[in-house]
N, C-alpha and C positions, 0 to 999 in steps of 0.2 A: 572633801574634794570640792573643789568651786566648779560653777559651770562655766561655760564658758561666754555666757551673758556677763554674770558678774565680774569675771576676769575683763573684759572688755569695758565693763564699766569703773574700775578701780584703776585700768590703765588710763581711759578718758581722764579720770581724776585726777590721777600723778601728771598729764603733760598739761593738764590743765593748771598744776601747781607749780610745774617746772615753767612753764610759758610765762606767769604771772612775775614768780623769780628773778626770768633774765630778763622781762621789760622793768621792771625796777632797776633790777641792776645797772643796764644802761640808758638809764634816762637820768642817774645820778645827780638827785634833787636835794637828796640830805644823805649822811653819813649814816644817820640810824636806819633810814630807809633800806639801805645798802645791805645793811649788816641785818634786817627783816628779809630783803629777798632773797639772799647768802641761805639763810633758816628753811625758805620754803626749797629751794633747789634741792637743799640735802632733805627734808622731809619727803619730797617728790621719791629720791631717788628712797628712801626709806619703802614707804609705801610700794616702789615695784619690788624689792627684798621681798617682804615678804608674803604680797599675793603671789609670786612665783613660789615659793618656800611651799605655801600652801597648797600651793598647786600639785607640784613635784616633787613634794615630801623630803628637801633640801633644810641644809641648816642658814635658811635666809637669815631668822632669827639673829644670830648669832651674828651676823654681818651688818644689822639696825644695830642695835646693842653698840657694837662700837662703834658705828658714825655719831648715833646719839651723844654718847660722851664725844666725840671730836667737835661736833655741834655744839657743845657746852664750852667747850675749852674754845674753841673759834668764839663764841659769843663774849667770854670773858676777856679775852686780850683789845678783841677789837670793841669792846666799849672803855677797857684802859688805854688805849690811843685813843680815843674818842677824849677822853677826860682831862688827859694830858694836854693835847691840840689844843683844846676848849681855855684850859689854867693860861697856855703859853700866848695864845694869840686873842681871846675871849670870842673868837667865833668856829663854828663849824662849818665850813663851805667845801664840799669835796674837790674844786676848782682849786683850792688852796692847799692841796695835801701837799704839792712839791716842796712846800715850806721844812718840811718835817726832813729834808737831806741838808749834810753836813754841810 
């Protein structure tokens, strides 16, 4: 059972990693930066899974476990866009992604 200092500090933690996240996100500087702060959102939200799980004796567990693999599977598509962009036009500029419609 966590106290509830530590819970308060693990949560400080997570919106401190969600905060970090979404000013990456939009400040959209580079495409892998992007797909970095994508990783910390869902780690954030990772991290309150399972200090609550732990708390409340819940199967948070089991609810990281799959965002982890969806975080893997996100991570892999969006650097094969990434790669692709990169082949078709030799630069990465998130200003340029509209290029990428028909």
């Amino acid at each position: 059972m966590l106290l509830a200092a530590d819970v308060h500090a693990y949560l400080f933690l997570s919106f401190s990693l969600f905060a970090v996240g979404v000013y990456g996100l939009l400040s959209r500087r580079s495409v892998i930066r992007m797909l970095f702060s994508i990783e910390m959102i869902i780690n954030a939200a990772n991290l309150n899974f399972v200090v609550f799980s732990a708390q409340r004796n819940v199967d948070g567990e089991i609810f990281s476990f799959f965002t982890i693999g969806l975080a893997a599977l996100e991570a892999a598509v969006g650097l094969a866009i990434v790669i692709v962009f990169y082949k078709r036009f030799g630069e990465v500029i998130p200003s340029k992604i509209k290029n990428l419609r028909w």
